[in-house]
C-alpha positions as CSV (number, residue, x, y, z in Angstrom):
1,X,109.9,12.0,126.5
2,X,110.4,11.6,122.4
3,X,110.7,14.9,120.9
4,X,108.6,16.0,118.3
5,X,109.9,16.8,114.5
6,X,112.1,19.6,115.2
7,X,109.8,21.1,112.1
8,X,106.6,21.1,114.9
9,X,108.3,22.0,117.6
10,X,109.7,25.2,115.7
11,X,106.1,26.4,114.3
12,X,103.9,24.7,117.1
13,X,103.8,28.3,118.7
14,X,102.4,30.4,115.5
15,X,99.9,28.6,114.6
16,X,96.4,29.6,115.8
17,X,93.2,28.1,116.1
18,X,91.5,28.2,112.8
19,X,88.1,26.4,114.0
20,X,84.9,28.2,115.2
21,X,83.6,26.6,118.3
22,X,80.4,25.5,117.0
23,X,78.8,26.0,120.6
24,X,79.7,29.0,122.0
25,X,78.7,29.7,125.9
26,X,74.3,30.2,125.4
27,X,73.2,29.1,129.1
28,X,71.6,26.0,127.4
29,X,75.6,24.4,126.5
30,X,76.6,25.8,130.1
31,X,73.8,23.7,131.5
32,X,75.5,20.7,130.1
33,X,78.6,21.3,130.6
34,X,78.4,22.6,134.7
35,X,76.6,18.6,134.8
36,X,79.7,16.9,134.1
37,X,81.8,15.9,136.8
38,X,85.1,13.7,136.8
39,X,82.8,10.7,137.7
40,X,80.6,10.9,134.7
41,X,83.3,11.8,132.4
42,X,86.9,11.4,133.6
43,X,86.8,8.0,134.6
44,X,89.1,6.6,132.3
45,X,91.7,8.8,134.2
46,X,90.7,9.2,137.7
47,X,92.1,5.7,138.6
48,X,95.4,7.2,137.6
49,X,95.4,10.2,139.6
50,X,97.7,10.0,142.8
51,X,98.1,13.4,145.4
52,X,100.6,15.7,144.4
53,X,100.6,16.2,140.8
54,X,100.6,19.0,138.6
55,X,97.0,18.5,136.1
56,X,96.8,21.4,133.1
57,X,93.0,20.8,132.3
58,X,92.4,22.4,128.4
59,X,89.0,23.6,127.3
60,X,88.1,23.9,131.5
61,X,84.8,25.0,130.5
62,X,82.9,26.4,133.7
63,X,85.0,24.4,135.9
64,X,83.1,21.2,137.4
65,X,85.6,18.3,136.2
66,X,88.6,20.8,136.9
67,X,87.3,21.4,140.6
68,X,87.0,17.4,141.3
69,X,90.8,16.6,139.4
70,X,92.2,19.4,141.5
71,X,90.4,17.6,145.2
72,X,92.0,14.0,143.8
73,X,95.2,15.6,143.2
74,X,95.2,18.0,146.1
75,X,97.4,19.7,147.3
76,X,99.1,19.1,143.6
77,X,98.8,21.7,141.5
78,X,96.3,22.6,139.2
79,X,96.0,25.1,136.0
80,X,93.0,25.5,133.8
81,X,92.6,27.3,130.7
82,X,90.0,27.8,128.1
83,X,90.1,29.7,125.2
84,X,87.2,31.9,126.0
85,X,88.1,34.4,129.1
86,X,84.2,34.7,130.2
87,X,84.1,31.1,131.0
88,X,87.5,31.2,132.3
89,X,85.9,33.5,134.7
90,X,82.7,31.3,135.9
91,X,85.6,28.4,136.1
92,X,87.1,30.8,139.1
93,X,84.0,31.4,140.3
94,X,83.1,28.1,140.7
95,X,86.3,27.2,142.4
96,X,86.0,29.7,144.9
97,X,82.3,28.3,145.7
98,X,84.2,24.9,145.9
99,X,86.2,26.1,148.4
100,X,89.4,25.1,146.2
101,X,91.8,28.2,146.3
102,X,94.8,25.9,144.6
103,X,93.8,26.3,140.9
104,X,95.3,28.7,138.7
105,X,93.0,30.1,135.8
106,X,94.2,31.4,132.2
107,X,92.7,32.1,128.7
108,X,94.9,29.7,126.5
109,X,94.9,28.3,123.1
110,X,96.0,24.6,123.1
111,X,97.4,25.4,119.5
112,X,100.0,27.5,121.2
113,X,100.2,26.3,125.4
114,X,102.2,29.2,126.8
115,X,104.0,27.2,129.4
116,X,107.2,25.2,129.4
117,X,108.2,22.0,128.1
118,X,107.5,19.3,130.7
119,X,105.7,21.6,133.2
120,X,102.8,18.8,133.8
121,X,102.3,15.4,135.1
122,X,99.0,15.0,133.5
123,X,97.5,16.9,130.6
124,X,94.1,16.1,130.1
125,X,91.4,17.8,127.4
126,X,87.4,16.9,127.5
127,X,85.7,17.4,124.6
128,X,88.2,19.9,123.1
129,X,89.5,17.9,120.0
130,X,85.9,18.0,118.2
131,X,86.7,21.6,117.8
132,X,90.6,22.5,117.0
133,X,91.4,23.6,113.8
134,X,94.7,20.7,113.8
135,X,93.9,18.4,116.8
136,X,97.3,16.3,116.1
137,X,99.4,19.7,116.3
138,X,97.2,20.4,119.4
139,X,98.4,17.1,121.2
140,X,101.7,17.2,120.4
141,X,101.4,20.9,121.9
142,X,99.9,18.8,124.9
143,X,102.5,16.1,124.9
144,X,105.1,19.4,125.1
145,X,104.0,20.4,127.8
146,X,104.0,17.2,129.8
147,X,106.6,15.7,131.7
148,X,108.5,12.1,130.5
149,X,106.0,9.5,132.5
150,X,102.9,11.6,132.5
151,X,100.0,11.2,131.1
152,X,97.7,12.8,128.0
153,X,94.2,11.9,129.3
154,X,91.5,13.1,126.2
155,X,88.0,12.2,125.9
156,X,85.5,13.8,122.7
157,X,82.2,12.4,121.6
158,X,81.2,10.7,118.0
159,X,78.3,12.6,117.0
160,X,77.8,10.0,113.9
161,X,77.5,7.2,116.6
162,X,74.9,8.7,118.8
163,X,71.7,6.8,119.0
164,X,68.1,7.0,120.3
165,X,65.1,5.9,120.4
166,X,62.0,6.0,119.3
167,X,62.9,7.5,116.1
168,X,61.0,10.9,115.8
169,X,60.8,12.9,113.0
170,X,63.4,15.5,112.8
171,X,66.7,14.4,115.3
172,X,67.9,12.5,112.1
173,X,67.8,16.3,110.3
174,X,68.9,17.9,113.5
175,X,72.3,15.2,113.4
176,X,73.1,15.6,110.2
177,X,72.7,19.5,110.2
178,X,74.7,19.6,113.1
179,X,77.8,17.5,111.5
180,X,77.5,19.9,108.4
181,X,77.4,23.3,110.8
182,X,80.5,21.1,112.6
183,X,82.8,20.8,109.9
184,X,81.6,24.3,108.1
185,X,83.4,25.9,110.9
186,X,86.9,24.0,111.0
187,X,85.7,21.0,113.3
188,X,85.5,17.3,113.4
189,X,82.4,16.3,114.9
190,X,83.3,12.7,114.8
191,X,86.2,13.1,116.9
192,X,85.7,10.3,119.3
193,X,86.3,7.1,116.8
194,X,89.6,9.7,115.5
195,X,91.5,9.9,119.2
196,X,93.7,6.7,118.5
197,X,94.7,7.5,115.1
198,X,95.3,12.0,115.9
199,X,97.8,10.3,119.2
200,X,99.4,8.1,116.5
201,X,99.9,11.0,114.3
202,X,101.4,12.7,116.9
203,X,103.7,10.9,118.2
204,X,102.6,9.1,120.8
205,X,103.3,5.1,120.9
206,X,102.0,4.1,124.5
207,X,98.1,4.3,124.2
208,X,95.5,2.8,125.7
209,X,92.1,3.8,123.7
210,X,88.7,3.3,125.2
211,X,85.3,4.0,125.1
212,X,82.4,4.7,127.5
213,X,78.9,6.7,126.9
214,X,76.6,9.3,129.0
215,X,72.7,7.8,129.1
216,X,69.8,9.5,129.7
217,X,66.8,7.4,130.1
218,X,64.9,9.0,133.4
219,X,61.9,11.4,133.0
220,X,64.7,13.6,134.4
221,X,67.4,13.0,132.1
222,X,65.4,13.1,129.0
223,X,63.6,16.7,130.0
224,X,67.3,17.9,130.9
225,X,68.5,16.8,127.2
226,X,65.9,17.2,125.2
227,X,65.5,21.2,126.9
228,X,68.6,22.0,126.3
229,X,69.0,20.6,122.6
230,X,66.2,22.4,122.1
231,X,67.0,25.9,122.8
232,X,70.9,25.4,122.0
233,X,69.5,25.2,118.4
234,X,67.3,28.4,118.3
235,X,69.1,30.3,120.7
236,X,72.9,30.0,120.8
237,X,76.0,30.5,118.3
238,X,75.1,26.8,116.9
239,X,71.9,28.7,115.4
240,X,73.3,31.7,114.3
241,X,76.3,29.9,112.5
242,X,73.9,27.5,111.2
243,X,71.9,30.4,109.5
244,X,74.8,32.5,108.8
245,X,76.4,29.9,107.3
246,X,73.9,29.0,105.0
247,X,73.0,25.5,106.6
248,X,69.7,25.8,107.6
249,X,66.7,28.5,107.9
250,X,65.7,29.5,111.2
251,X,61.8,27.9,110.2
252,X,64.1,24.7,109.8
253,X,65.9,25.1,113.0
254,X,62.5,25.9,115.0
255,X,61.7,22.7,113.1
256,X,64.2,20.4,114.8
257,X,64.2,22.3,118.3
258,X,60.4,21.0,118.0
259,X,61.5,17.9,117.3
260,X,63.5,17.4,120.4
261,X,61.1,18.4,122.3
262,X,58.7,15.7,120.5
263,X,60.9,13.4,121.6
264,X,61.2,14.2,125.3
265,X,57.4,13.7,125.8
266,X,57.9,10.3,125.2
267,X,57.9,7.7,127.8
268,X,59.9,5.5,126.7
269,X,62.9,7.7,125.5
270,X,66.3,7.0,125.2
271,X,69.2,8.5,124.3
272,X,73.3,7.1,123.7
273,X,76.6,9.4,123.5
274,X,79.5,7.5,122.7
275,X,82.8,9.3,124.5
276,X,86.2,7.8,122.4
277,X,89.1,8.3,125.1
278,X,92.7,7.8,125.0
279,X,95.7,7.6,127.4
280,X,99.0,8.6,126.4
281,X,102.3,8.3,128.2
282,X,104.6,10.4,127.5
């Protein structure tokens, strides 16, 4: 494994996280995170997966794409951390209703991983990089901790580079209010188009970049989405630090929550999330 700039390496455990996660944990982003699977959003790693290897999932959310890495790697070990404890608790609870008693669990900052250098085979981060305060000192905290030969696996969305159709008054406000709320609290809503140039940056030189997208185009699909975009903007910490932050009024907000659902009545609705991956060896 190439070290790091002994500078990083030195400092790489004092710094902390200086972004706000722009989501926080409302039931409406829970209900979109528990859908997500390693199928539907791991794929670009799943194919290098083999039983037997040590996986530290970062930003583990409520648990659903840690439970199906730690069946593909069983019985390899398996730690997931988030930085918020109370979804670090629904992660357990999950596993345990999985049946899957091999996972470890820990509140974590990927700023400042507290385990030791090389303690991983595989690293992997989904839709974490969108929201670190320094998401190059935050992989080569992940590239730290993973051994020579294993794998950085990360995947984050490009808000900019979402599409939909038909266009409906409103979702054009509700993108470009959510890239301003994004970036007002220390992210980079854009992340997906940035993963190959952040791994460059730190350090890594053997990356494969890539790029898939999540659809949703049945009557079911478009409900689901357009419901929970809907209340996530009146009724979780996006809307409160959109207000608080000056962004947008909450007559605004109820505006584009309106809007959303405007667009899920229509039949022909269709909606595009481009994911940006990379795959780093170490």
């Amino acid at each position: 494994m190439e070290s790091a700039p002994e500078t990083a390496r030195d400092t790489v455990h004092t710094v902390r996280e200086s972004a706000v996660y722009t989501h926080g944990h409302h039931e409406s982003v829970l209900r979109s995170h528990r859908w997500r699977t390693a199928a539907n959003s791991a794929a670009y790693l799943t194919g290098s997966l083999r039983p037997g290897m040590s996986v530290l999932d970062v930003g583990c959310g409520p648990g659903t794409i840690t439970a199906d890495l730690a069946e593909l790697v069983a019985p390899g070990r398996v730690t997931a951390v988030d930085a918020a404890e109370g979804v670090v608790a629904q992660a357990r609870e999950y596993a345990r209703e999985r049946g899957l008693h091999g996972i470890e669990f820990a509140a974590a900052d990927v700023h400042a991983l507290d385990f030791p250098d090389d303690s991983f085979d595989v690293v992997h981060a989904h839709q974490v990089l969108q929201h670190v305060g320094d998401p190059v000192r935050a992989l080569r905290e992940m590239r730290r901790v993973c051994r020579p030969g294993g794998i950085v696996a990360v995947r984050d969305a490009d808000y900019a580079a979402m599409t939909w159709f038909p266009e409906v008054a409103g979702l054009d406000d509700w993108q470009d209010l959510y890239q301003r709320v994004a970036r007002g609290n220390g992210g980079e809503p854009d992340a997906g188009r940035r993963l190959l140039s952040w791994a460059k940056a730190a350090g890594f030189t053997d990356i494969t970049a890539t790029a898939t997208s999540w659809c949703y185009a049945t009557p079911e699909e478009v409900a689901w989405w357009s419901g929970l975009w809907a209340d996530r903007t009146t009724a979780s910490s996006y809307a409160r630090v959109a207000t608080e932050g000056g962004h947008a009024a909450a007559a605004g907000l109820a505006g584009i929550a309106a809007a959303w659902r405007a667009w899920g009545a229509e039949p022909d609705a269709w909606f595009s999330v481009l994911n940006g991956e990379i795959l780093c060896r170490v």
